[in-house]
Short mmCIF file of the C-alpha atoms (twelve columns), coordinates in Angstrom:
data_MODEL
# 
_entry.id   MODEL 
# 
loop_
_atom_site.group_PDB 
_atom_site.id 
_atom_site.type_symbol 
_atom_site.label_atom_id 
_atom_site.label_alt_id 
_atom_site.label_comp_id 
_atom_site.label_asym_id 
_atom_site.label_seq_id 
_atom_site.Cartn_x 
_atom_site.Cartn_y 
_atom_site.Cartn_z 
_atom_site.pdbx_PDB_model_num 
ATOM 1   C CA . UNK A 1   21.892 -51.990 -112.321 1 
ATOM 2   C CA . UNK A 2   21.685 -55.585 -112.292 1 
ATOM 3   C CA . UNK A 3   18.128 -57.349 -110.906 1 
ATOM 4   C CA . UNK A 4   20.388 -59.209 -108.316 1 
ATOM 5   C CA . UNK A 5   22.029 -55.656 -107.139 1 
ATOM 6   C CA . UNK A 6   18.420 -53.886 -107.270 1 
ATOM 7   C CA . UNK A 7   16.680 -56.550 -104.458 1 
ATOM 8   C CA . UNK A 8   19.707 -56.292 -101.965 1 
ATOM 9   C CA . UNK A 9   18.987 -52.605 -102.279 1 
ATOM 10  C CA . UNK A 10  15.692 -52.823 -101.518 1 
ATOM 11  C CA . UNK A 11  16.123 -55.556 -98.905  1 
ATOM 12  C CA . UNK A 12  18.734 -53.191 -96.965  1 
ATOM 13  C CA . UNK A 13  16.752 -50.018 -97.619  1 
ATOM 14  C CA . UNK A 14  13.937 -52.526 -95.833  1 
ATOM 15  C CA . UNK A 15  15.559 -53.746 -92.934  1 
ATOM 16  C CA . UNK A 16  16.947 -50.291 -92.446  1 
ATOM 17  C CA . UNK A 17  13.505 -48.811 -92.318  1 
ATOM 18  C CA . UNK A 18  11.803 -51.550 -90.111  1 
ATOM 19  C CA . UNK A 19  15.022 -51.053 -87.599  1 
ATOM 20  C CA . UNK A 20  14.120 -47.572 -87.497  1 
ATOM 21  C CA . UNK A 21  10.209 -48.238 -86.693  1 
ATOM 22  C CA . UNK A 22  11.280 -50.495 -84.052  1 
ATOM 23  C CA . UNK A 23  13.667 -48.490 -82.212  1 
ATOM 24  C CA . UNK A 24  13.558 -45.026 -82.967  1 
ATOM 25  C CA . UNK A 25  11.576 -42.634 -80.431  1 
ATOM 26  C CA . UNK A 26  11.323 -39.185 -81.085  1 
ATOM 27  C CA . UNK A 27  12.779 -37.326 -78.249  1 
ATOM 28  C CA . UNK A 28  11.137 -34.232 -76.904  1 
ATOM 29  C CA . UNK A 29  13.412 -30.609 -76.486  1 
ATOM 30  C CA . UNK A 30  15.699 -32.094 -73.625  1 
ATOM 31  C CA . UNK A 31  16.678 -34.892 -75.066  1 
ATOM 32  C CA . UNK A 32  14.199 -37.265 -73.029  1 
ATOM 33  C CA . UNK A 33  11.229 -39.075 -74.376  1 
ATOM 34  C CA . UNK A 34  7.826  -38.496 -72.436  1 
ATOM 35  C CA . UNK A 35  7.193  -40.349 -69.211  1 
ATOM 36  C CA . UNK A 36  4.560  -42.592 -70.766  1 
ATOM 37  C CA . UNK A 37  6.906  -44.602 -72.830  1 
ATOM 38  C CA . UNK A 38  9.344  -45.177 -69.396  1 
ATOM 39  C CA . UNK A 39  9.398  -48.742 -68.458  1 
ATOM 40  C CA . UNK A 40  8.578  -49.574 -65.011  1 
ATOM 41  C CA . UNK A 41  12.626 -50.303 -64.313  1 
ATOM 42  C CA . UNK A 42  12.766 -50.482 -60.611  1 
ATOM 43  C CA . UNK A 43  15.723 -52.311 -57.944  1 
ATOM 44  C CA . UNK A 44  17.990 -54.970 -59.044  1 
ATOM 45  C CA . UNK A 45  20.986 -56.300 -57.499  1 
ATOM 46  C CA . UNK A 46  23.909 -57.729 -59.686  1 
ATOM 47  C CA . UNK A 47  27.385 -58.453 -59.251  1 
ATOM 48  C CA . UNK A 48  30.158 -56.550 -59.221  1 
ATOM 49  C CA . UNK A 49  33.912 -57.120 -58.527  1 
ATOM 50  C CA . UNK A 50  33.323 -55.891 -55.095  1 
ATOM 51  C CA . UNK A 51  30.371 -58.251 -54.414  1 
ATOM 52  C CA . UNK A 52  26.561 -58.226 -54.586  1 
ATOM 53  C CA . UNK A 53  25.404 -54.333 -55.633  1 
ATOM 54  C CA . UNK A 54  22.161 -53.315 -54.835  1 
ATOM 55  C CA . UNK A 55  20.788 -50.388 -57.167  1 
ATOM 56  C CA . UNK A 56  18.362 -48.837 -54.493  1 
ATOM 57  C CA . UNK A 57  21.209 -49.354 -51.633  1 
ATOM 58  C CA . UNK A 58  23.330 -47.391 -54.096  1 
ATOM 59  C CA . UNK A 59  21.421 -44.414 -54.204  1 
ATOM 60  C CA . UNK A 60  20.408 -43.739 -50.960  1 
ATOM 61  C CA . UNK A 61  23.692 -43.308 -49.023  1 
ATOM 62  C CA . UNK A 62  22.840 -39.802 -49.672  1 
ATOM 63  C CA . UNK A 63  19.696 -37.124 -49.954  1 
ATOM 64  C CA . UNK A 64  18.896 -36.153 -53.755  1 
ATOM 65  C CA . UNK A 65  21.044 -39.139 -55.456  1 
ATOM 66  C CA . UNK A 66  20.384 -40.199 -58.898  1 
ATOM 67  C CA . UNK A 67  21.368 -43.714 -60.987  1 
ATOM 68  C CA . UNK A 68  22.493 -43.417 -64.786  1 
ATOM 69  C CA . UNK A 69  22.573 -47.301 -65.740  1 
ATOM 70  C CA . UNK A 70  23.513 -48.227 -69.675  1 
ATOM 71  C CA . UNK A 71  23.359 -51.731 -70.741  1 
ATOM 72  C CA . UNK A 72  25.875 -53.395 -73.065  1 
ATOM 73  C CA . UNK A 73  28.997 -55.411 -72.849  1 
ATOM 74  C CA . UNK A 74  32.832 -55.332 -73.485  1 
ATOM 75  C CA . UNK A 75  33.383 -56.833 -76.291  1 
ATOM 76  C CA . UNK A 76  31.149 -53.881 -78.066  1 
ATOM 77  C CA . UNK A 77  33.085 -52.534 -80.979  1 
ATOM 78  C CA . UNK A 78  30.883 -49.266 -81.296  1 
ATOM 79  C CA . UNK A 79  28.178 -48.506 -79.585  1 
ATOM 80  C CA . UNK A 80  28.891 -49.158 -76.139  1 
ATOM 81  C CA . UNK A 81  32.091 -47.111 -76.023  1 
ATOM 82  C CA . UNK A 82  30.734 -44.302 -77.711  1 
ATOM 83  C CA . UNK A 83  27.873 -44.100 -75.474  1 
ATOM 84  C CA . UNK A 84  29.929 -44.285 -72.269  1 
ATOM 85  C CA . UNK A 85  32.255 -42.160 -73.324  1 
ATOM 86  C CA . UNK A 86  29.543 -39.117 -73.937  1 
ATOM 87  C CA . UNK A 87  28.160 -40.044 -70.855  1 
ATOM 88  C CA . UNK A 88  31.224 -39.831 -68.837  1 
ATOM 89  C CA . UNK A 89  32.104 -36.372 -70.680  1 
ATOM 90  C CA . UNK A 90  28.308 -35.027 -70.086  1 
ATOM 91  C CA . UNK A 91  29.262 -36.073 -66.271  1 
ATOM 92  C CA . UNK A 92  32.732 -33.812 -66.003  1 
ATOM 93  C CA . UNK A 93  30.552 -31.054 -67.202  1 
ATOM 94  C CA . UNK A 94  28.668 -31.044 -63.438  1 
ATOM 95  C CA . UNK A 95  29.757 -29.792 -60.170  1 
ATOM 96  C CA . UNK A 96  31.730 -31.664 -58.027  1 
ATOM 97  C CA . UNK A 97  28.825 -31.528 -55.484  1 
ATOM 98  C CA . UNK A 98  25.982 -32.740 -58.362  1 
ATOM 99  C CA . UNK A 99  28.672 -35.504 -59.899  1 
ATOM 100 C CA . UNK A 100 28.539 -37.008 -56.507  1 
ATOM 101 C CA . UNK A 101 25.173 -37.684 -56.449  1 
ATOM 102 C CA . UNK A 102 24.883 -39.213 -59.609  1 
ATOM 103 C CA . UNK A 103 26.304 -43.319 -59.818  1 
ATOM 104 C CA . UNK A 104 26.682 -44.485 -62.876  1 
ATOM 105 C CA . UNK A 105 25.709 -48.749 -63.556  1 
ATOM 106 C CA . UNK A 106 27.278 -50.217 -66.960  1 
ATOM 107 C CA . UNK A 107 25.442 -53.599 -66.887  1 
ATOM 108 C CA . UNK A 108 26.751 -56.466 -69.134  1 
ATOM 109 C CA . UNK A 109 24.483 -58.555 -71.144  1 
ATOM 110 C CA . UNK A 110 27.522 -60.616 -72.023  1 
ATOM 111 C CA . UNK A 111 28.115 -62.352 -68.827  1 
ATOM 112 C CA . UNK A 112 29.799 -65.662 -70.491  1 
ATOM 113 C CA . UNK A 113 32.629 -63.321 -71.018  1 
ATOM 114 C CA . UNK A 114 32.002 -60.306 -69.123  1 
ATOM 115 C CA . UNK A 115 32.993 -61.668 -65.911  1 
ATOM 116 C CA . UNK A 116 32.611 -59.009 -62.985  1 
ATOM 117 C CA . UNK A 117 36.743 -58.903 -62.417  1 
ATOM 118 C CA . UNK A 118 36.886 -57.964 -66.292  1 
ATOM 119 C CA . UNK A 119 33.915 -55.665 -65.993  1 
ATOM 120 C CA . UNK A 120 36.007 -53.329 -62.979  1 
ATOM 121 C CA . UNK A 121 38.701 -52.931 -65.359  1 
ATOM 122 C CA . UNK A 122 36.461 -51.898 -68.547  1 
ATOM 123 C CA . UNK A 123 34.638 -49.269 -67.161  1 
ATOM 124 C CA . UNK A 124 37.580 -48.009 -65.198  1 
ATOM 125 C CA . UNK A 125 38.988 -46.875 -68.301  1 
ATOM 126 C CA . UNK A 126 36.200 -44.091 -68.849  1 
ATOM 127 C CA . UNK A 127 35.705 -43.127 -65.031  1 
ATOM 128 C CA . UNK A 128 36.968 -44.951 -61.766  1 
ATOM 129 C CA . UNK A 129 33.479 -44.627 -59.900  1 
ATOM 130 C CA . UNK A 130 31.472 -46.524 -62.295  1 
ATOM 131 C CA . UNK A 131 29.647 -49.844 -61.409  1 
ATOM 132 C CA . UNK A 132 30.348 -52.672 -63.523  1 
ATOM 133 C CA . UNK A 133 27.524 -55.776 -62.755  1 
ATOM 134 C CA . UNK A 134 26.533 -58.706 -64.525  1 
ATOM 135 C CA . UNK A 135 24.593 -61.539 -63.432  1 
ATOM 136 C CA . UNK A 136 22.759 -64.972 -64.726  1 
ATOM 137 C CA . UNK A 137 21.180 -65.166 -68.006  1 
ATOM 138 C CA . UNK A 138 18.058 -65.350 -65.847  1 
ATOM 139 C CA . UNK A 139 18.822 -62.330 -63.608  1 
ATOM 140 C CA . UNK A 140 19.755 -60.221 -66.791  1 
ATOM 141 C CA . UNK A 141 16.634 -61.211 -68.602  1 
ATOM 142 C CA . UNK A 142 14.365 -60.395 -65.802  1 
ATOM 143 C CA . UNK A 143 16.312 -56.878 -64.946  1 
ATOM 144 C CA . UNK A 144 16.493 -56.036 -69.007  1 
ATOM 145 C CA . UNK A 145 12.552 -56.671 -69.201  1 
ATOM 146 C CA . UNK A 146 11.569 -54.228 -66.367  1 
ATOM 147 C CA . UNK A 147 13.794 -51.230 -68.099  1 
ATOM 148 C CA . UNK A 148 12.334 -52.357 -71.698  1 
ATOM 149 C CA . UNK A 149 15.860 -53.480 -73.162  1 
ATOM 150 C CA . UNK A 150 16.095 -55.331 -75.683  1 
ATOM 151 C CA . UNK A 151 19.518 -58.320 -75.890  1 
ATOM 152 C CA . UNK A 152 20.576 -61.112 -78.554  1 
ATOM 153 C CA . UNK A 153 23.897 -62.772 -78.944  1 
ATOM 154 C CA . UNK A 154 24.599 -63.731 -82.727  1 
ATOM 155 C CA . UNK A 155 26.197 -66.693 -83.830  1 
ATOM 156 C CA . UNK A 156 30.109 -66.340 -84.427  1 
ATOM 157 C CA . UNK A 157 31.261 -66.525 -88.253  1 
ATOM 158 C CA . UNK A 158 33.455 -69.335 -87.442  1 
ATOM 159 C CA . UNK A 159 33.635 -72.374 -84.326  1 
ATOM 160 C CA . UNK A 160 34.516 -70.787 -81.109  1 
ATOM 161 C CA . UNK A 161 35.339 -67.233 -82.588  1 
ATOM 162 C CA . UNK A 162 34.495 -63.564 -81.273  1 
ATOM 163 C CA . UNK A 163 30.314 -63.270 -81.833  1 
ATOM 164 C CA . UNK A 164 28.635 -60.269 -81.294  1 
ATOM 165 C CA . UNK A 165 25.479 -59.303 -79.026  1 
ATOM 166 C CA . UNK A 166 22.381 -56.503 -80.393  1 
ATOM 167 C CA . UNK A 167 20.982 -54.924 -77.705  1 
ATOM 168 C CA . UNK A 168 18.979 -51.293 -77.590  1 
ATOM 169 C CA . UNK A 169 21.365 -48.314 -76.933  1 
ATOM 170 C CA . UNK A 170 19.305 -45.841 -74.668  1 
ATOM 171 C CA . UNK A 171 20.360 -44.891 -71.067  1 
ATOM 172 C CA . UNK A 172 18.120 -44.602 -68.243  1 
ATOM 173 C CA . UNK A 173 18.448 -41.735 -65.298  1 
ATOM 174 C CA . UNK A 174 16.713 -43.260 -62.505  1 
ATOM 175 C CA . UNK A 175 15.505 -42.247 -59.284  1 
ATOM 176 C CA . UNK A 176 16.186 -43.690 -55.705  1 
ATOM 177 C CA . UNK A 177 13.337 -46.619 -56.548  1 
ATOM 178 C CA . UNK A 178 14.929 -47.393 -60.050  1 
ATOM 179 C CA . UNK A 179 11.865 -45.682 -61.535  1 
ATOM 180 C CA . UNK A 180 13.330 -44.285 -64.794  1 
ATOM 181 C CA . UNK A 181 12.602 -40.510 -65.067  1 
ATOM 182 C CA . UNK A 182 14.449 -39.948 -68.634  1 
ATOM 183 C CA . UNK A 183 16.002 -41.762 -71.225  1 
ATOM 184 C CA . UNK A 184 18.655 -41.179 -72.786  1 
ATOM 185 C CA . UNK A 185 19.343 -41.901 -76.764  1 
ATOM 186 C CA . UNK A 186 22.454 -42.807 -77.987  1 
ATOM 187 C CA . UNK A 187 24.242 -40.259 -79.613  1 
ATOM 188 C CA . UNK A 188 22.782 -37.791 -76.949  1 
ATOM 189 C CA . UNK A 189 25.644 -34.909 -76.994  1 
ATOM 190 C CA . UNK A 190 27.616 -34.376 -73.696  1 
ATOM 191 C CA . UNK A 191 26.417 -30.916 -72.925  1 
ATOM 192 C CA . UNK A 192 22.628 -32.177 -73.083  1 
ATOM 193 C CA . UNK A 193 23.707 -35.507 -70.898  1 
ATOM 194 C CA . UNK A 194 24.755 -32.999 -68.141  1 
ATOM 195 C CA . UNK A 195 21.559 -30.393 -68.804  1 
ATOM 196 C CA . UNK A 196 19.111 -32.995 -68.416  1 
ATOM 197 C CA . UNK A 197 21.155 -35.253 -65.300  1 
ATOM 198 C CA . UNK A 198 21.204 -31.538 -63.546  1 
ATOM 199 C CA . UNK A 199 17.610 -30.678 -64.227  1 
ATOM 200 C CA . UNK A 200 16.802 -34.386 -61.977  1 
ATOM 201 C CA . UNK A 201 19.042 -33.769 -59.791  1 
ATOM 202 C CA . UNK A 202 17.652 -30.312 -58.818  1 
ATOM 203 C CA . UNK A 203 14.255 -31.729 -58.702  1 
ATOM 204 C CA . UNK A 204 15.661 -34.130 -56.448  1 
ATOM 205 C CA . UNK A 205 16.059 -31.419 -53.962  1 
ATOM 206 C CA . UNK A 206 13.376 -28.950 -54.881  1 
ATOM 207 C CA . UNK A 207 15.114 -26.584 -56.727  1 
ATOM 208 C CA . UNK A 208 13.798 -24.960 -59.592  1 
ATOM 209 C CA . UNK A 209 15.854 -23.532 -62.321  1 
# 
């Protein structure tokens, strides 16, 4: 193995390992982490093709509702449709009565191209009920700090092409307040997306399993 081929080893091996330290969280039996390492989350309002959306407005039109809000964008080759699409599949598992009480926020932290008329028609392609929103660079910033996410576009490989944007992959289920009670990881399975959404949403109401 040739010295150059040896140090970009080691420098990936590296980077992998400090990406790892600086993201990963172990996750306790149900697929949460504890509620000391929630961020303090709490309301927002962004907009959507509709208009203004207010998280807390959201989830009180009824008793016992719950939010799920992901943040990513569009343009995400990966990540983002991997992680709605097990989140919409963990939803199908519930009962018509607990999937309407749960609403489900995709926020983009792309808005230069994530407008909120191109938003609607993204997430309508994994479920028609879920809220696309977007806002300034300033709202997002501010919103994304409360719920401990972490955003960066990266420069495009060439003048005026496609460029990419990091961002943290967990999901948050949050109560009426936007007080996050779980997170999510990504790569969370379906069946324990809809376990741990129920066990809140029974709570919600009192009910004990």
């Amino acid at each position: 193995m040739s010295n150059r081929l040896l140090i970009t080893c080691i420098a990936l091996l590296a980077s992998l390992v400090i990406g790892l330290g600086l993201f990963w969280q172990p996750l306790t039996p149900t697929g949460s982490v504890s509620l000391a390492s929630l961020p303090p989350g709490g309301n927002f309002t962004l907009q959507a093709a509709s208009g203004p959306v207010s998280l807390v407005d959201s989830l009180n039109r009824q008793p016992g509702q719950l939010g799920l809000i992901y943040f990513g964008y569009t343009y995400c080759p990966d990540i983002c449709p991997t992680t709605l699409s097990a989140l919409t599949a963990g939803m199908a598992l519930l009962t018509p009565d607990e999937r309407a009480r749960l609403v489900l926020f995709f926020i983009s932290v792309d808005p230069a191209r994530d407008t909120p008329e191109h938003l609607k028609t993204y997430v309508e392609f994994f479920a028609p009920d879920i809220i696309g929103v977007t806002g300034s660079p300033a709202e997002l910033a501010e919103v994304a700090a409360r719920y401990g996410v972490f955003y960066a576009a990266q420069p495009a490989q060439t003048p005026g092409g496609a460029y990419v944007v990091d961002h943290s992959s967990d999901s948050f289920i949050v109560g009426t307040d936007g007080r996050p009670l779980a997170r999510l990881a990504h790569g969370t399975a379906p069946e324990q997306v809809a376990a741990l959404i129920r066990q809140y949403l029974n709570q919600s109401r009192g009910v004990h399993p």
